[in-house]
Structures are given as C-alpha cells and as structure tokens.
PDB file of N, H, CA, C and O in Angstrom:
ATOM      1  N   UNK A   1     -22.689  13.597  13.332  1.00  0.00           N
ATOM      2  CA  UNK A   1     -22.042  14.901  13.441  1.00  0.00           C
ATOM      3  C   UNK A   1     -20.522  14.759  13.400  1.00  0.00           C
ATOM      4  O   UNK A   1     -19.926  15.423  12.552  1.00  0.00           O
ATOM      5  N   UNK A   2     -19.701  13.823  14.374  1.00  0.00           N
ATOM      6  H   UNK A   2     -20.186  13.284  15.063  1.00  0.00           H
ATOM      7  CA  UNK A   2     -18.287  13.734  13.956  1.00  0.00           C
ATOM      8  C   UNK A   2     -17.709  12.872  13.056  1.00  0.00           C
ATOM      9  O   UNK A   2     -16.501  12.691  12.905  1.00  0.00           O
ATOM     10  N   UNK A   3     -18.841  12.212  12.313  1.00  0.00           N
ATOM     11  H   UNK A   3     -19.823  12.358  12.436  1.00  0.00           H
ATOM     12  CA  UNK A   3     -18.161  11.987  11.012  1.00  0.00           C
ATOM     13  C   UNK A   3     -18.033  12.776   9.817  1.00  0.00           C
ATOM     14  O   UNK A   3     -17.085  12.772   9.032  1.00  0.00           O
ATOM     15  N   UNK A   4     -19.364  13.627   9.749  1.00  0.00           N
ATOM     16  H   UNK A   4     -20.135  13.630  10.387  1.00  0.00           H
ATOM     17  CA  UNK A   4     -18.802  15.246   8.794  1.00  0.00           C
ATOM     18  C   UNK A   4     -17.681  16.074   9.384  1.00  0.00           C
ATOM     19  O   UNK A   4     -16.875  16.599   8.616  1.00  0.00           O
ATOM     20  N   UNK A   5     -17.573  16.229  10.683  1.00  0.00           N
ATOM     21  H   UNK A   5     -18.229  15.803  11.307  1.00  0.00           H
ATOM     22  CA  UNK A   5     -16.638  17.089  10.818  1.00  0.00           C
ATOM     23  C   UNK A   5     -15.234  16.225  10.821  1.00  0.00           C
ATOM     24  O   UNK A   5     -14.183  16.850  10.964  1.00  0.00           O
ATOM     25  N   UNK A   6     -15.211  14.986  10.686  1.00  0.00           N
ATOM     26  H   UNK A   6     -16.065  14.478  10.570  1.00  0.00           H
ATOM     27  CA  UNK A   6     -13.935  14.390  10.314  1.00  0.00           C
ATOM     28  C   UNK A   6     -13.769  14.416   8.668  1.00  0.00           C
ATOM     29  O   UNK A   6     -12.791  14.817   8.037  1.00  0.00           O
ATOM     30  N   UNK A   7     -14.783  13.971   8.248  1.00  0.00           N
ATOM     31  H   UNK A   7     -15.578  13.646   8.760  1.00  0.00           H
ATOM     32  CA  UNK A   7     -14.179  14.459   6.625  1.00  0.00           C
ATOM     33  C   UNK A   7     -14.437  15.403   6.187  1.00  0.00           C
ATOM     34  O   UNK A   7     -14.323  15.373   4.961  1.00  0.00           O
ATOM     35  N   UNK A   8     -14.911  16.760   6.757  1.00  0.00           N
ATOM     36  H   UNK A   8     -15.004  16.785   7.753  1.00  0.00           H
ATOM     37  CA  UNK A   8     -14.575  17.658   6.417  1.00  0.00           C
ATOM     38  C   UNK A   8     -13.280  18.506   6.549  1.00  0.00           C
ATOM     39  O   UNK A   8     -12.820  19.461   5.923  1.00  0.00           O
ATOM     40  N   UNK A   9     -12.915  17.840   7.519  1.00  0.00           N
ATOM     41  H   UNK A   9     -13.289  17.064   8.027  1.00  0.00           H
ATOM     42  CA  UNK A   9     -11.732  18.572   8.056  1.00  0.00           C
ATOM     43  C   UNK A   9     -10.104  17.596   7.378  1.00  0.00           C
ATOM     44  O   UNK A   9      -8.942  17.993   7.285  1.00  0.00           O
ATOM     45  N   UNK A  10     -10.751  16.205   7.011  1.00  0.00           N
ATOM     46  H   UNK A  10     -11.694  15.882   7.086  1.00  0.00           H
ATOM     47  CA  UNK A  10      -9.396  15.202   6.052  1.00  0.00           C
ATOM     48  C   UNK A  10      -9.806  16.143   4.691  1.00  0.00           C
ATOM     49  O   UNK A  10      -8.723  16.424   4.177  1.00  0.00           O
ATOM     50  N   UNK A  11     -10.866  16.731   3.910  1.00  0.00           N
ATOM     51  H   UNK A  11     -11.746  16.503   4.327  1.00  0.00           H
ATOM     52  CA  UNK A  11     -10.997  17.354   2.759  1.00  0.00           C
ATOM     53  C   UNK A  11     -10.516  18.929   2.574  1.00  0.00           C
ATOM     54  O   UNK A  11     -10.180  19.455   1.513  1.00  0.00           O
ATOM     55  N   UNK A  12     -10.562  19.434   3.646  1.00  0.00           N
ATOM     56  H   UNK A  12     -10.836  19.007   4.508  1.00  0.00           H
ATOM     57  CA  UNK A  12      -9.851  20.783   3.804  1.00  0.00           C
ATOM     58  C   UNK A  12      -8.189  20.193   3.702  1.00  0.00           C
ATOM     59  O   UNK A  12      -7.335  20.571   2.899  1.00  0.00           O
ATOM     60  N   UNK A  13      -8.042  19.119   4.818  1.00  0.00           N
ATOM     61  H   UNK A  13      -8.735  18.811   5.469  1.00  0.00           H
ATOM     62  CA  UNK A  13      -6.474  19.234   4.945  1.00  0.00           C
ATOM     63  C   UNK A  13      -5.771  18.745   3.270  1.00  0.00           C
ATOM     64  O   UNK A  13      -4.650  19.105   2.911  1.00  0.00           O
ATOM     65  N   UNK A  14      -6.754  17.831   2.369  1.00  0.00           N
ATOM     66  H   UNK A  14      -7.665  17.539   2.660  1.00  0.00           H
ATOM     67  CA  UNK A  14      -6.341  17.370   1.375  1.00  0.00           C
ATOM     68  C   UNK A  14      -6.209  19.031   0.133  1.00  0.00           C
ATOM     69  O   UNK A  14      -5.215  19.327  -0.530  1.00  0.00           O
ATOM     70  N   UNK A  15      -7.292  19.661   0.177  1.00  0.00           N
ATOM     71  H   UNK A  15      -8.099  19.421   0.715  1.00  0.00           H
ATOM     72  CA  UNK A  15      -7.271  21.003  -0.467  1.00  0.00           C
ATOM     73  C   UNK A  15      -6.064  21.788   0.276  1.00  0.00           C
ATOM     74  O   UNK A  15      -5.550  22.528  -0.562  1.00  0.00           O
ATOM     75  N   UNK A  16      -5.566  21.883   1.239  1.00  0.00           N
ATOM     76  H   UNK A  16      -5.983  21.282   1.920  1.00  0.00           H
ATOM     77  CA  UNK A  16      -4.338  22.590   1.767  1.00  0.00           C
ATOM     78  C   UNK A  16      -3.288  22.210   1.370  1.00  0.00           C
ATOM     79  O   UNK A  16      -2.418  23.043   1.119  1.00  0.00           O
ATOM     80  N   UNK A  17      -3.017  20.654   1.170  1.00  0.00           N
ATOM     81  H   UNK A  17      -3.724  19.977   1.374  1.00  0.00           H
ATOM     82  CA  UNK A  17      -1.748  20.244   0.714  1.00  0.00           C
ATOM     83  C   UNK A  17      -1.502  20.460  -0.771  1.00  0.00           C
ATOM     84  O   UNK A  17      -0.425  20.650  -1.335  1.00  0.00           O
ATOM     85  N   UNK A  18      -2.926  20.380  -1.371  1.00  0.00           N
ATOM     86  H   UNK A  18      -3.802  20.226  -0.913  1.00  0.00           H
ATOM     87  CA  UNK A  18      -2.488  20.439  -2.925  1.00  0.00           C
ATOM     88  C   UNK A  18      -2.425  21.559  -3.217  1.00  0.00           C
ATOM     89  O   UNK A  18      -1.795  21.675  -4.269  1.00  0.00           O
ATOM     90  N   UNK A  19      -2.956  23.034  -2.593  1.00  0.00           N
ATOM     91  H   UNK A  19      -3.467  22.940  -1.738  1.00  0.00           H
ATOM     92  CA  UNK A  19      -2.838  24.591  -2.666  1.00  0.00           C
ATOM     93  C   UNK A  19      -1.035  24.559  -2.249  1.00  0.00           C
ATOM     94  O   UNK A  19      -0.184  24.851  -3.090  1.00  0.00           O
ATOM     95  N   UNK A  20      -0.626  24.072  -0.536  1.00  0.00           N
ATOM     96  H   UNK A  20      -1.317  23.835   0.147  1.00  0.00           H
ATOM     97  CA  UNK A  20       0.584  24.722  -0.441  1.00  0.00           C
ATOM     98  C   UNK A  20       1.806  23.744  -1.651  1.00  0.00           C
ATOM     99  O   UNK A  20       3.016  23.964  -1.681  1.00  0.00           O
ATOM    100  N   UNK A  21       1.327  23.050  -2.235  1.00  0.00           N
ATOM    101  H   UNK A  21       0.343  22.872  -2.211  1.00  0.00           H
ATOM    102  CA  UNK A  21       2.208  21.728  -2.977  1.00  0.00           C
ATOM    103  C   UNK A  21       2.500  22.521  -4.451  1.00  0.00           C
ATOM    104  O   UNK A  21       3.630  22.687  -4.911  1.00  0.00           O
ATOM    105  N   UNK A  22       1.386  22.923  -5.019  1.00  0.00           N
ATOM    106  H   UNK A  22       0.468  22.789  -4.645  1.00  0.00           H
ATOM    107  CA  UNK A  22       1.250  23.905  -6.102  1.00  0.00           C
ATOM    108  C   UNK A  22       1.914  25.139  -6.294  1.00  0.00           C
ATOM    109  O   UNK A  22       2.237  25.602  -7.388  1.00  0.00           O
ATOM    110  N   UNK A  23       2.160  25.803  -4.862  1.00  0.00           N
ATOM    111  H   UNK A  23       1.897  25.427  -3.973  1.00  0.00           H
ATOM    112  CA  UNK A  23       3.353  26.696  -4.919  1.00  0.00           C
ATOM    113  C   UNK A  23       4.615  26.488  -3.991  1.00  0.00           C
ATOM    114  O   UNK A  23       4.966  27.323  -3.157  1.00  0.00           O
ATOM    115  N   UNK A  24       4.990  25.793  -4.123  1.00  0.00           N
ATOM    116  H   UNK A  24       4.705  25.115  -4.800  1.00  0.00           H
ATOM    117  CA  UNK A  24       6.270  25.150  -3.790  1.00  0.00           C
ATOM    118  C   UNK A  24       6.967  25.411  -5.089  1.00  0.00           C
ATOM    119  O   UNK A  24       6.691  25.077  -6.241  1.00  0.00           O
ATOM    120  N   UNK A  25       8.122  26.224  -4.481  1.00  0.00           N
ATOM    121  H   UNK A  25       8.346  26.495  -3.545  1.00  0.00           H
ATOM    122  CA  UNK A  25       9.054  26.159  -5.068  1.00  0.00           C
ATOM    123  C   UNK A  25      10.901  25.842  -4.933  1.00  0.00           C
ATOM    124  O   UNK A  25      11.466  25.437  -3.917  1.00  0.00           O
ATOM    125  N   UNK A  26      11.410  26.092  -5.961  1.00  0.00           N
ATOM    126  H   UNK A  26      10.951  26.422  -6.787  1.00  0.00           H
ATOM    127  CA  UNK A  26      12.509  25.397  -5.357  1.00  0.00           C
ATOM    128  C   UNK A  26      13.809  26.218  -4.376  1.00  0.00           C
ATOM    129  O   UNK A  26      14.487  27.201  -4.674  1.00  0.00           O
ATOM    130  N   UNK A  27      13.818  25.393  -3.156  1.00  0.00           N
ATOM    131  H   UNK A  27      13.267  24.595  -2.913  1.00  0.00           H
ATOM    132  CA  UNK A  27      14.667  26.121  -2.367  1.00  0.00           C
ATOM    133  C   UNK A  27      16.027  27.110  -2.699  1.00  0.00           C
ATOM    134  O   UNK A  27      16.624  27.989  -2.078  1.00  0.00           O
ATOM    135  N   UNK A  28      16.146  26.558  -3.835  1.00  0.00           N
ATOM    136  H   UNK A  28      15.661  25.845  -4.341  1.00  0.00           H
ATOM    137  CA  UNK A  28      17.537  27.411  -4.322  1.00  0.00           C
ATOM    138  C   UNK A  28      17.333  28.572  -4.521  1.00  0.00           C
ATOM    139  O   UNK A  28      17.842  29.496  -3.885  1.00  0.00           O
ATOM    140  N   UNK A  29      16.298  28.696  -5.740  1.00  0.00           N
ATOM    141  H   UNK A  29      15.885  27.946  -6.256  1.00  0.00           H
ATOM    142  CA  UNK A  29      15.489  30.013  -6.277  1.00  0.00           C
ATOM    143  C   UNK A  29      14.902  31.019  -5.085  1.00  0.00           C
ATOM    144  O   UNK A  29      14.825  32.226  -5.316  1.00  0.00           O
ATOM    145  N   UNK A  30      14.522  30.510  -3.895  1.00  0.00           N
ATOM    146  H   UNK A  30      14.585  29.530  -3.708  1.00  0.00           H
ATOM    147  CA  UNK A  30      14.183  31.402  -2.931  1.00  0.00           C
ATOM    148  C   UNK A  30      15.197  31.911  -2.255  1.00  0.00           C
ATOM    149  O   UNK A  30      15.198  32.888  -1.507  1.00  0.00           O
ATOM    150  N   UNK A  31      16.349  30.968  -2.652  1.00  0.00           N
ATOM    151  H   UNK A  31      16.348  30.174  -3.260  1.00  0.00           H
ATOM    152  CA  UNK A  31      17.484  31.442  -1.502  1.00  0.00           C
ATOM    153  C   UNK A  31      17.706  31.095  -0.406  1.00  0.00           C
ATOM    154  O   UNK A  31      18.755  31.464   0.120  1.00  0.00           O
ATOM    155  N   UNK A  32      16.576  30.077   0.466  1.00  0.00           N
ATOM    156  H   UNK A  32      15.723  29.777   0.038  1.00  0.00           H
ATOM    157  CA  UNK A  32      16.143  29.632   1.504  1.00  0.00           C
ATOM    158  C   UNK A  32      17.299  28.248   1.712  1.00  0.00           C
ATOM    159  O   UNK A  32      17.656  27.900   2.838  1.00  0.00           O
ATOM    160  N   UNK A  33      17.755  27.610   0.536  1.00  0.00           N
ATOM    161  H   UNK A  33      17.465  27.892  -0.379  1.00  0.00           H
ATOM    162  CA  UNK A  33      18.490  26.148   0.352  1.00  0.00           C
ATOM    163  C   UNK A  33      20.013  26.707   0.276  1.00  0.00           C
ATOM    164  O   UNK A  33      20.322  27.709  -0.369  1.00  0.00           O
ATOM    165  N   UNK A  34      20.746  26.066   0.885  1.00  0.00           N
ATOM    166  H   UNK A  34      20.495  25.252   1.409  1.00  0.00           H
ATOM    167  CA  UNK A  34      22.044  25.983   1.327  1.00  0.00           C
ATOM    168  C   UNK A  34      22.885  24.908   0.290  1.00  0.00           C
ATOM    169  O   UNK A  34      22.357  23.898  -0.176  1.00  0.00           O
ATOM    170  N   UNK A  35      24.310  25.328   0.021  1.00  0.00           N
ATOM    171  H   UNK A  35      24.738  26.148   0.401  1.00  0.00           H
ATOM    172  CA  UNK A  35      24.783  23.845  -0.612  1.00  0.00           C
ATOM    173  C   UNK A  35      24.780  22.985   0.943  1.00  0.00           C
ATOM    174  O   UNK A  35      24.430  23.557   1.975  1.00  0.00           O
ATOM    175  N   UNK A  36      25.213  21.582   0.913  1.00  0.00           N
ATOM    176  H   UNK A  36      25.497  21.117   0.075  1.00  0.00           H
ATOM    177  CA  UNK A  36      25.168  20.537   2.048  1.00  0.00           C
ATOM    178  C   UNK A  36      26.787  20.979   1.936  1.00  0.00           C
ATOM    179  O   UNK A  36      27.558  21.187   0.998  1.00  0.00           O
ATOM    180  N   UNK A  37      26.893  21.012   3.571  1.00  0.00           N
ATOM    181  H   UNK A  37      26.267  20.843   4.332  1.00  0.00           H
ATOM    182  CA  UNK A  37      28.611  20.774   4.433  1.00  0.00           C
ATOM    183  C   UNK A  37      29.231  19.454   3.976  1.00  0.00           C
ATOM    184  O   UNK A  37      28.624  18.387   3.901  1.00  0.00           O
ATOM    185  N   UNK A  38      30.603  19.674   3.660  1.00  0.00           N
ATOM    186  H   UNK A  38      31.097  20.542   3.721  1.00  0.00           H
ATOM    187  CA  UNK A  38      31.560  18.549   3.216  1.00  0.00           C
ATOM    188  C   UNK A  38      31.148  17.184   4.339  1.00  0.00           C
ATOM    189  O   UNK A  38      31.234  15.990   4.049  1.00  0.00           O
ATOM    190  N   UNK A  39      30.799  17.622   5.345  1.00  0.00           N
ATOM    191  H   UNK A  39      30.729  18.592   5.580  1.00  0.00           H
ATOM    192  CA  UNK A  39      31.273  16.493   6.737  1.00  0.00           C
ATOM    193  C   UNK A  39      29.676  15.662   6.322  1.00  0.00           C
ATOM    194  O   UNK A  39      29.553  14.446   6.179  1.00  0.00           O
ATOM    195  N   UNK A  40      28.734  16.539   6.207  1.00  0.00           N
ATOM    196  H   UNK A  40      28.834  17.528   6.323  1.00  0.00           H
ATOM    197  CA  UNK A  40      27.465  15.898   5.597  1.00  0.00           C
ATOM    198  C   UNK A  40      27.484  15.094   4.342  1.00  0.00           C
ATOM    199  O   UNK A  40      26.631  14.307   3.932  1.00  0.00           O
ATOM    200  N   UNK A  41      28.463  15.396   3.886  1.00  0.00           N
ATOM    201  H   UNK A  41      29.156  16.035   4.220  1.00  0.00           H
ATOM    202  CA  UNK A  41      28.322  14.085   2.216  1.00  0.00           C
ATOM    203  C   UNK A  41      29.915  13.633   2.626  1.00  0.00           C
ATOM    204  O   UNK A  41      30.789  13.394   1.792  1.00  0.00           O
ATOM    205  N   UNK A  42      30.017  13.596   3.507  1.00  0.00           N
ATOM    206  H   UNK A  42      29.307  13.790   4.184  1.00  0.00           H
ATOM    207  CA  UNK A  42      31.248  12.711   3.763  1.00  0.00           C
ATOM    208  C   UNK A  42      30.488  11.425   4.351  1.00  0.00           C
ATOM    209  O   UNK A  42      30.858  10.309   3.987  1.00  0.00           O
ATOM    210  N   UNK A  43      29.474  11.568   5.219  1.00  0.00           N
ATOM    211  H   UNK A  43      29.174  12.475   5.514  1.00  0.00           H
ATOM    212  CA  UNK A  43      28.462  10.740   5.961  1.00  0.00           C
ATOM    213  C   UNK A  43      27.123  10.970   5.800  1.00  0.00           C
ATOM    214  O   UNK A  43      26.427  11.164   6.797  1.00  0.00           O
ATOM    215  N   UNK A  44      26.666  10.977   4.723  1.00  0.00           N
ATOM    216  H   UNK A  44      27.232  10.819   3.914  1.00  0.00           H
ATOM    217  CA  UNK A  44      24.937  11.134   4.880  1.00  0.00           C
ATOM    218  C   UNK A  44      24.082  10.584   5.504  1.00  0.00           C
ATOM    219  O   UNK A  44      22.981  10.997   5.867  1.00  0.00           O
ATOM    220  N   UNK A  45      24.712   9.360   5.684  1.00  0.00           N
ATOM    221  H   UNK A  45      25.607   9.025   5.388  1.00  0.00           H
ATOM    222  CA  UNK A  45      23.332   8.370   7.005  1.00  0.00           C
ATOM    223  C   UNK A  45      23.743   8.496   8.384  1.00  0.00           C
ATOM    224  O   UNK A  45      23.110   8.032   9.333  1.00  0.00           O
ATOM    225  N   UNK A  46      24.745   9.092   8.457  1.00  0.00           N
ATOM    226  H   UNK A  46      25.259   9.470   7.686  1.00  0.00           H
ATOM    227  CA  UNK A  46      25.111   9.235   9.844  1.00  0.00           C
ATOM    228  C   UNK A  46      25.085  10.408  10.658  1.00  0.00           C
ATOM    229  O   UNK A  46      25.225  10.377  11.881  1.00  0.00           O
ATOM    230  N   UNK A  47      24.822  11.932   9.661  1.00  0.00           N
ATOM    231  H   UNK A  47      24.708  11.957   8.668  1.00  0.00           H
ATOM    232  CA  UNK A  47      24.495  13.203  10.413  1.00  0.00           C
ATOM    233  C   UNK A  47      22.956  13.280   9.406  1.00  0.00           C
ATOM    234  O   UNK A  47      22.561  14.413   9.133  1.00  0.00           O
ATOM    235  N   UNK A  48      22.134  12.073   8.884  1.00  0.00           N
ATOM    236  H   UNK A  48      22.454  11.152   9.105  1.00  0.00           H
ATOM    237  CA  UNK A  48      21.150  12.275   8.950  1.00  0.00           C
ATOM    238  C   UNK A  48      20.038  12.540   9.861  1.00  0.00           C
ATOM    239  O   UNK A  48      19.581  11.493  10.321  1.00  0.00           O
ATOM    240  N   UNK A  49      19.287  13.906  10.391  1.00  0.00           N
ATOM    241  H   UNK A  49      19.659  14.756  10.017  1.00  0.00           H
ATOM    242  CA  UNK A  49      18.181  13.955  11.859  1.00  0.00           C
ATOM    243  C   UNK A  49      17.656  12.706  11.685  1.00  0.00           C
ATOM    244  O   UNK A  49      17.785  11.757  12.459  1.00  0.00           O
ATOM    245  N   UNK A  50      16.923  12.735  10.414  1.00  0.00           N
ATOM    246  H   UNK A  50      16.818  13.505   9.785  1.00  0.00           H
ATOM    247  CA  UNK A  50      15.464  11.304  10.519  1.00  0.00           C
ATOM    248  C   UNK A  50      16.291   9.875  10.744  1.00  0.00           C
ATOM    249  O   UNK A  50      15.739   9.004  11.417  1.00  0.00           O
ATOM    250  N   UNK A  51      17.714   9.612  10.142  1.00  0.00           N
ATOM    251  H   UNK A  51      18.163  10.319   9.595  1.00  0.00           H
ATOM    252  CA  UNK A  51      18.001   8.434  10.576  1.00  0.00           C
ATOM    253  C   UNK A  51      18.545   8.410  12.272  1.00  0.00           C
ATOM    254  O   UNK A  51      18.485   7.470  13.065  1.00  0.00           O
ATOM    255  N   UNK A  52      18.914   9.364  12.416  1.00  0.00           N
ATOM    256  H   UNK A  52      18.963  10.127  11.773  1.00  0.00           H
ATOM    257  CA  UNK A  52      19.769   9.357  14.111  1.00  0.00           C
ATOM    258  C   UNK A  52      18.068   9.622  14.849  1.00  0.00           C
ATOM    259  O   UNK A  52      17.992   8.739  15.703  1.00  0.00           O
ATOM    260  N   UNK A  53      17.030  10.259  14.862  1.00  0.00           N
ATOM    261  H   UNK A  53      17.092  10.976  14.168  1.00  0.00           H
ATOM    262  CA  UNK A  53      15.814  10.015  15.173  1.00  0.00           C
ATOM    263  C   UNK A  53      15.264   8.664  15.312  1.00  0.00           C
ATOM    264  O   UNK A  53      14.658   8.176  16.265  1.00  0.00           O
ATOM    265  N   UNK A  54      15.569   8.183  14.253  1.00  0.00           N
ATOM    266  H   UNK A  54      16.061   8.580  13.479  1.00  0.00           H
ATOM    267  CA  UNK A  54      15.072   6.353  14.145  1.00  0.00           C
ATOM    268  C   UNK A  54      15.639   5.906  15.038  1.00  0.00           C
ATOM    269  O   UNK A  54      15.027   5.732  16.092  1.00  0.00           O
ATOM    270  N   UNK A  55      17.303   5.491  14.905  1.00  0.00           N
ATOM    271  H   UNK A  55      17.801   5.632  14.050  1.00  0.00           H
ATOM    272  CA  UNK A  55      17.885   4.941  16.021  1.00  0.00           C
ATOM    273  C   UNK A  55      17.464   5.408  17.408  1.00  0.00           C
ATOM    274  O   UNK A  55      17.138   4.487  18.158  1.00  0.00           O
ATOM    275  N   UNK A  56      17.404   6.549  17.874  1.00  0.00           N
ATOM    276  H   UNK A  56      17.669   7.296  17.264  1.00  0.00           H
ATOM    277  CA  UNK A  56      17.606   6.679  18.821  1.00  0.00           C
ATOM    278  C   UNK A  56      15.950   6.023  19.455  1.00  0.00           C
ATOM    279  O   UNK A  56      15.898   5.640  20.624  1.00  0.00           O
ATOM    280  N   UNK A  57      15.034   5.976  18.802  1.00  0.00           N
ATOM    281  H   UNK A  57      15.076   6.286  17.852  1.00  0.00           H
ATOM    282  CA  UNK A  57      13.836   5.826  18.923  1.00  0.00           C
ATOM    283  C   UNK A  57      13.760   4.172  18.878  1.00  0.00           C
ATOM    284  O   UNK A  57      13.085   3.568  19.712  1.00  0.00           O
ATOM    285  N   UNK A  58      14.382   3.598  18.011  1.00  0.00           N
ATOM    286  H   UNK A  58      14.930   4.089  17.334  1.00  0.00           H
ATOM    287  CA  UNK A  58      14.407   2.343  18.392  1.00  0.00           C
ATOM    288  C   UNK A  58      15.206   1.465  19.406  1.00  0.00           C
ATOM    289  O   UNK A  58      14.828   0.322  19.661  1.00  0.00           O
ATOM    290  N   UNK A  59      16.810   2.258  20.240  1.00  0.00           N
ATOM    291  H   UNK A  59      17.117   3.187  20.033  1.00  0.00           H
ATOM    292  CA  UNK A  59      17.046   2.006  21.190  1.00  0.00           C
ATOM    293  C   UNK A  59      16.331   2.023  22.493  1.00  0.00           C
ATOM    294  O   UNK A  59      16.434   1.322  23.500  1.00  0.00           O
ATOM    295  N   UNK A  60      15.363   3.314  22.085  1.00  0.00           N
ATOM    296  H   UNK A  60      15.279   3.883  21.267  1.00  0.00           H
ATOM    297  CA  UNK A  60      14.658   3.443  23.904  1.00  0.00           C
ATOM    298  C   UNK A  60      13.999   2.496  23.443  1.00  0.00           C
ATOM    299  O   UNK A  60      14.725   1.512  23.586  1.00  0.00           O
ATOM    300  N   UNK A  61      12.543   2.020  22.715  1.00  0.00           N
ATOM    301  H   UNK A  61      11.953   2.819  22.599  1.00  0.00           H
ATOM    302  CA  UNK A  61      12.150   1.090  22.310  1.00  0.00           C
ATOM    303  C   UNK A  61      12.550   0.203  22.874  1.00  0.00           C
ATOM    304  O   UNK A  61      12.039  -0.114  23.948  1.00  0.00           O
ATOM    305  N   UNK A  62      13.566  -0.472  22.353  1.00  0.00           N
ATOM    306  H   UNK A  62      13.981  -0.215  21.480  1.00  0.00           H
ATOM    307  CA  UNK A  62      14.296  -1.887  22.851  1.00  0.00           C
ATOM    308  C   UNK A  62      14.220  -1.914  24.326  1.00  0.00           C
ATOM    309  O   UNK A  62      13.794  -2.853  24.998  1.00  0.00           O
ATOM    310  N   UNK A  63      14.796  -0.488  24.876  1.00  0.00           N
ATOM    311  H   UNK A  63      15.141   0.276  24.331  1.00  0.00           H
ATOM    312  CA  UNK A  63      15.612  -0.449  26.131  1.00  0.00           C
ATOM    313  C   UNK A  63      14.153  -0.936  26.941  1.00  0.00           C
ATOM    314  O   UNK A  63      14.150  -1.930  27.667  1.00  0.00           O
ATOM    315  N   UNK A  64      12.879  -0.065  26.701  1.00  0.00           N
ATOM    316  H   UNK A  64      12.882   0.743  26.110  1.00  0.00           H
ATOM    317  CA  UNK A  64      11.482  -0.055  27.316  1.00  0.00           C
ATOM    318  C   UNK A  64      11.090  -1.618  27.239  1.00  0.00           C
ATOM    319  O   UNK A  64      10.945  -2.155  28.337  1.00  0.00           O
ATOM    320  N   UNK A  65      10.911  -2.372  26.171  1.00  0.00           N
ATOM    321  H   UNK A  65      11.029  -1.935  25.279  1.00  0.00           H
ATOM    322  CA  UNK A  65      10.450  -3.028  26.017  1.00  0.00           C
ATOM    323  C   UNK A  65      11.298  -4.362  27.143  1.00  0.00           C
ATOM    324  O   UNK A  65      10.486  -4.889  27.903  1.00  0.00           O
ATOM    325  N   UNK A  66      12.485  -4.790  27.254  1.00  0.00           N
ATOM    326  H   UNK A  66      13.144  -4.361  26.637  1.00  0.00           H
ATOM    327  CA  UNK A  66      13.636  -4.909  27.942  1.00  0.00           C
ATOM    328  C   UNK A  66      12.812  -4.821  28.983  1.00  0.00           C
ATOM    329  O   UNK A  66      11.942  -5.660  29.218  1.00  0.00           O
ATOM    330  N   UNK A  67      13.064  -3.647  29.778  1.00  0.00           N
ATOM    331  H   UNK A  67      13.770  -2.966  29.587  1.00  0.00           H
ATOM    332  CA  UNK A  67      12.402  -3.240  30.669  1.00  0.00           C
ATOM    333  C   UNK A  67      11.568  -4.018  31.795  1.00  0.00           C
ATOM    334  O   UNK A  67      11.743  -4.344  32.969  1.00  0.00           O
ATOM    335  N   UNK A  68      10.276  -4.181  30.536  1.00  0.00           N
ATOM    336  H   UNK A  68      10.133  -3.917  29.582  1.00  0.00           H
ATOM    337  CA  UNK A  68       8.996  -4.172  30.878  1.00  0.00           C
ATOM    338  C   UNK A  68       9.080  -6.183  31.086  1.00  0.00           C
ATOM    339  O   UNK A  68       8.519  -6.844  31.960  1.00  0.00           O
ATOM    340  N   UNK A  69       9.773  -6.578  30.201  1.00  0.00           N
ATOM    341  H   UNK A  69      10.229  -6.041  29.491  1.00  0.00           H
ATOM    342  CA  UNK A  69       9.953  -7.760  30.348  1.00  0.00           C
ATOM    343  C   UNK A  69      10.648  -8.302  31.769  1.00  0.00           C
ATOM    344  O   UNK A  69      10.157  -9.141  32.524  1.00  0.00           O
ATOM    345  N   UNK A  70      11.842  -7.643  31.923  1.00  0.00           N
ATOM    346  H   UNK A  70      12.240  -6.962  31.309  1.00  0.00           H
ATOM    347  CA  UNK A  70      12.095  -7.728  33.840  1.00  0.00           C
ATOM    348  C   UNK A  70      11.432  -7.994  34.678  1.00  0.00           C
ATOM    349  O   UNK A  70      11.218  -8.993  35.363  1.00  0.00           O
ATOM    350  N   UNK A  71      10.930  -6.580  34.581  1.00  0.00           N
ATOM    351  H   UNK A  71      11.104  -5.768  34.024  1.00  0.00           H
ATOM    352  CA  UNK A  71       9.268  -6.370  35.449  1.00  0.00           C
ATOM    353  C   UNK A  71       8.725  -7.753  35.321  1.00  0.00           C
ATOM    354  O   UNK A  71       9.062  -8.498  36.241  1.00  0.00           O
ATOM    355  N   UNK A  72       8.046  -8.218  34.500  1.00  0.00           N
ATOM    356  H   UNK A  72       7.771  -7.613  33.753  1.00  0.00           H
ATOM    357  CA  UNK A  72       7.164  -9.287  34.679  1.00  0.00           C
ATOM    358  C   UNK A  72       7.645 -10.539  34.383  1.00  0.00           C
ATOM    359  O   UNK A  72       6.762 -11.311  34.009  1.00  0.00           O
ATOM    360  N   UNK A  73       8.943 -11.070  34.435  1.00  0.00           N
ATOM    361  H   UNK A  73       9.660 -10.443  34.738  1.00  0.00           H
ATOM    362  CA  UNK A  73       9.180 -11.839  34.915  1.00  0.00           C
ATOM    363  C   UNK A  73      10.274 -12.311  35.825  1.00  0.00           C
ATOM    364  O   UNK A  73      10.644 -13.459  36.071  1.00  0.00           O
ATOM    365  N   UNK A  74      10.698 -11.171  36.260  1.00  0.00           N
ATOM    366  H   UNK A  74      10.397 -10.238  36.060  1.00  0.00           H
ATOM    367  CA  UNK A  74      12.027 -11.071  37.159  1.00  0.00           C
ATOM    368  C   UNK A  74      11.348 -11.196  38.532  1.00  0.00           C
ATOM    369  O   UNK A  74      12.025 -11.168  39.560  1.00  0.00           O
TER     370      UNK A  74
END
C-alpha cells in the first residue's frame, strides 16, 4: 500500500512539474522580473541569498560540529 501511494504521488509530482514548466514564462513579459540593482552586479556572490545561505549554513555546521567534539573529548 505505501509503495503505490509513494509512486503515485513521485508521478503526480513529476506530471505537475512538467504542466507548471510548460507554462512558464518569461519574467519580463509578465512584468513580474525587475532589472538587477547596480550594488547586486557590483557583487553577485556576495548579495547572493543561496550563496550567503550556504555560508551561513556551513559556519553553524562547523561551529556544531566543533561543538560536539568538546563535548566528547574535553
């Protein structure tokens, strides 16, 4: 039973992506897309979310892992 309802439900999500993928269009044409701020292509990896996300995700990381190592042998 929860292996039909697991691929039924990975085969719906695969039919959803290729329905909402098919009408995708381009942000400009909707009006929805912005030109990018000077300060943003002055620095693209640096007021990037997903790269400042990474870092910050791999500092706690470190910091946790750090941590945990104290703990067990401090």
């Amino acid at each position: 039973m929860g292996e039909r309802l697991c691929v039924g439900l990975a085969g719906y999500a695969l039919y959803y992506t290729f329905k909402v993928t098919g009408q995708a269009k381009s942000g400009k044409e909707n009006g929805f897309d912005a030109d990018v701020p000077e300060s943003v292509k002055a620095h693209p990896y640096l007021l990037n979310p997903v790269f400042v996300a990474i870092a910050v995700a791999t500092v706690l990381i470190t910091a946790f892992i750090v941590y945990q190592i104290i703990l067990f042998y401090g």
